[in-house]
N, C-alpha and C positions, 0 to 999 in steps of 0.2 A: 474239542477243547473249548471251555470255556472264551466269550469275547471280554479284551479289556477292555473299560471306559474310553481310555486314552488311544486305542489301537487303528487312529483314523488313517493311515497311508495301507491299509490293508484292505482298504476296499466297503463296501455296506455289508453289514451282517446277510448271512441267507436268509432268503425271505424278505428284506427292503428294499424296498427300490432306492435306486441309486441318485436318484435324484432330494428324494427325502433326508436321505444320509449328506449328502452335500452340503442342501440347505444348513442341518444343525452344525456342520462343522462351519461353512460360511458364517453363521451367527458367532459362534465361539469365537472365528480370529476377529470378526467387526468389533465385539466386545475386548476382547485383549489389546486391539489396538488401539482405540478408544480412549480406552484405560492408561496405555502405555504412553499415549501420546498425554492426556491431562497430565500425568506425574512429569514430563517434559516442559510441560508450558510454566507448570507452577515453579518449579526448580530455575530454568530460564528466566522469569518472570524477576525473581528474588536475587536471580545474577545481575541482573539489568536493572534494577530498583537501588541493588547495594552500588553498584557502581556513580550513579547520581547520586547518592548520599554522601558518597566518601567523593567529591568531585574533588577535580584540580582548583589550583589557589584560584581567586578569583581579581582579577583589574578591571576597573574603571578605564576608560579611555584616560582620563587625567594623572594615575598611575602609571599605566603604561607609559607612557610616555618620557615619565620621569623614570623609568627602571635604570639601573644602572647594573651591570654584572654579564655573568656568561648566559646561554640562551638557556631556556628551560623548555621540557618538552611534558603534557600540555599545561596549559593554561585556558583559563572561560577570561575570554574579556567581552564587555557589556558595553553597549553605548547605544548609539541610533544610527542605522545603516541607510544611506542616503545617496540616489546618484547625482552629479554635478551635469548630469544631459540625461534624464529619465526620457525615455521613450514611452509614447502613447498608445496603449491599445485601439486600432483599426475601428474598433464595433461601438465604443461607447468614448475613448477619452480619455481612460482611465491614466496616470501616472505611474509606469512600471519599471522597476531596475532591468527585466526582461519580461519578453512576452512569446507567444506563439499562438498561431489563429487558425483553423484550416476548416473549410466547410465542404463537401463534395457527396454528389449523390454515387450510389453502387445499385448496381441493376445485377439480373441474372448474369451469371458468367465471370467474366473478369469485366463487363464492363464500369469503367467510371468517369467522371465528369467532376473535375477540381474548380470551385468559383472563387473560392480563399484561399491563398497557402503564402503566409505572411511571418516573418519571424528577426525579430532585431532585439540588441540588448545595448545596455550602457557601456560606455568606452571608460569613465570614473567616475568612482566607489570613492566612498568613505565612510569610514565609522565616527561620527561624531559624541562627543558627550552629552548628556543632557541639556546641558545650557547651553551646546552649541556654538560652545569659545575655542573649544580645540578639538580636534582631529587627527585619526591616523590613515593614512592613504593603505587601501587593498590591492594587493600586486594584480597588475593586470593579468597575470595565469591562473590566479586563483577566482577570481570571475569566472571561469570555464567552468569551475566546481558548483557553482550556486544550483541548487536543484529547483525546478519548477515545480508549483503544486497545479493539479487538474482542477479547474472547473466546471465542474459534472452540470451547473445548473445550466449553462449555451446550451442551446438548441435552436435548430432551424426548422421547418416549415413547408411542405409542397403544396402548391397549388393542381386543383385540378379541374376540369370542365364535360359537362354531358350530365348524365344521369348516371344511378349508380353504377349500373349492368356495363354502360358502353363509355365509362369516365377515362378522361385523359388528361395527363400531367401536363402542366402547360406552364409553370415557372413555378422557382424554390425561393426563399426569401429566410436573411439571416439579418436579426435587425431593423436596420433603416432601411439594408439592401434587398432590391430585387435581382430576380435571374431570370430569366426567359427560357424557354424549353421546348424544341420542338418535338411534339408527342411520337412522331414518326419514326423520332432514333431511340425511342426507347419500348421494350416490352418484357413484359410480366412483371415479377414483383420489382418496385422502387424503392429504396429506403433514403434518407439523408441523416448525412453522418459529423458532426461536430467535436471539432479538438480544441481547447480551451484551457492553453498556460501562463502561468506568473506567475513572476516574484517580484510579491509589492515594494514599490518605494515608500520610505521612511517611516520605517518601523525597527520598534525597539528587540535588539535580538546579542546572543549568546556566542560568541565566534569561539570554538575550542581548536586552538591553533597553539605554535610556537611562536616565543617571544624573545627578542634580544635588545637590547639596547634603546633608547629614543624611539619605543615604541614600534620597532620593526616586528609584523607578521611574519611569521615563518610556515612551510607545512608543515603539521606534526608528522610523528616519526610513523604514525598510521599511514603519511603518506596522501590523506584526503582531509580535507577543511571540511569542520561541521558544523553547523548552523542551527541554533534552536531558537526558537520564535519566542518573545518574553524575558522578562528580567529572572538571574536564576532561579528567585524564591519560586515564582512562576515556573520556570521549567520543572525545577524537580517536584513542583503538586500536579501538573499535568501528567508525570511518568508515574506518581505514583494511584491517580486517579484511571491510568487506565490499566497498569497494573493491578487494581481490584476489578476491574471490569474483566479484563485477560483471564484472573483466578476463577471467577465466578462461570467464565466461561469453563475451564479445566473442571471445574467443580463437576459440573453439570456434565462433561465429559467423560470422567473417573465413576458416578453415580450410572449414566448410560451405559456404560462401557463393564461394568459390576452386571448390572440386568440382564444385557446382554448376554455374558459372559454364560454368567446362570441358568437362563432362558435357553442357551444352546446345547451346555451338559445335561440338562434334563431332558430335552429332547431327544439326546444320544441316546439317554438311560432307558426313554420309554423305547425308542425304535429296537435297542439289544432284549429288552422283557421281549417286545413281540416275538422278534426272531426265533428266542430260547422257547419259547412259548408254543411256534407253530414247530422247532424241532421235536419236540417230548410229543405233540399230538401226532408226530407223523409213527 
């Protein structure tokens, strides 16, 4: 009986190895998925694009404040978020609503060795308005919500001493900070490892929350307090700047994922010619 194109859970034609046969169906599903995943992203993309366009009403802190009525669920209010006891980052100084610091070497095994592990946040929040005449206080639960962003650029440092062959770690240094190290407790590979969070103070940002009365924050009906960085006009040209970045990625995706696709069927096709090929000579 003739093989179909499509007849892949039946095994490699006679006469292929089974591993050649694998490979073209592997290429087939990389390419289908590929493919299936781009038409995903860009659909996704155009969910997530319309929904910033079509945003909730928009307050100024000085709106808010004066709203009068039942609460609404959401709303973007704008202002400048600002704590009244900012905490300073450990390493540098820095002024932060929150922060967290952690620096620690990892050797072979489970061993490690913590020299940083530092983490404090502000007790009061406010969103102010631009001119910084009035204010709406943020509920101290919703503080828990604020998310940190990583700073990839920290990193720390080992020292080490000898020559190359016979060299020994002998202190790790993060900053200003030194660490001392006895080489004796440590062997084979070392590495050091740095975690690096915040969320800067006073900067201009997007609260999409519930509103009622004099200004009171509520959580929206999502249940989670969202926070985008920039005044709206600014927020929704960053979603929609990386939304063509996102596309272009799908794009590039959909076009692989087609190649792919292609590349694998014809593969099939030549490996079932050979088979039928060395049937008829036998």
């Amino acid at each position: 009986m003739k093989r179909g194109l499509f007849d892949i859970y039946d095994g490699p034609p006679k006469g292929v190895r089974r591993k050649d046969w694998n490979n073209a169906n592997f290429t087939v599903w990389i390419g289908n998925s590929l493919f299936i995943l781009g038409i995903m992203t860009i659909v996704s993309g155009f969910a997530i694009l319309k929904k910033f366009e079509n945003h909730p009403e928009i307050f100024n802190v000085n709106e808010a404040i004066k709203y009068k009525g039942s609460a609404i669920f959401p709303v973007w209010i704008t202002g400048r978020l600002k704590a009244d006891d900012p905490v300073l980052m450990p390493d540098n100084g820095e002024q932060v609503i929150m922060g967290s610091l952690k620096f620690w070497l990892k050797g072979d095994g489970q061993k490690l060795k913590i020299f940083i592990d530092w983490k404090d946040k502000s007790k009061s929040i406010k969103l102010w308005d631009f001119e910084e005449s009035e204010f709406i206080t943020i509920p101290s639960d919703m503080i828990e919500e604020f998310v940190m962003t990583n700073d990839y650029s920290a990193s720390g440092k080992l020292e080490y001493e000898g020559t190359a062959r016979n060299k020994k770690i002998v202190g790790a240094t993060y900053g200003k900070q030194r660490f001392s190290i006895d080489p004796n407790e440590w062997k084979g590979s070392i590495i050091s490892k740095t975690e690096r969070r915040l969320f800067n103070n006073n900067q201009i940002v997007v609260l999409e929350a519930g509103l009622k009365e004099n200004g009171t924050i509520l959580h929206p009906e999502s249940g989670k307090l969202r926070i985008y960085k920039g005044t709206p006009d600014k927020v929704i040209k960053n979603q929609k700047r990386m939304n063509l970045m996102t596309n272009v990625m799908a794009i590039l995706m959909i076009i692989g994922g087609g190649y792919l696709n292609r590349k694998g069927i014809k593969q099939r096709k030549e490996l079932i010619k050979y088979s039928e090929a060395n049937l008829q000579s036998t």
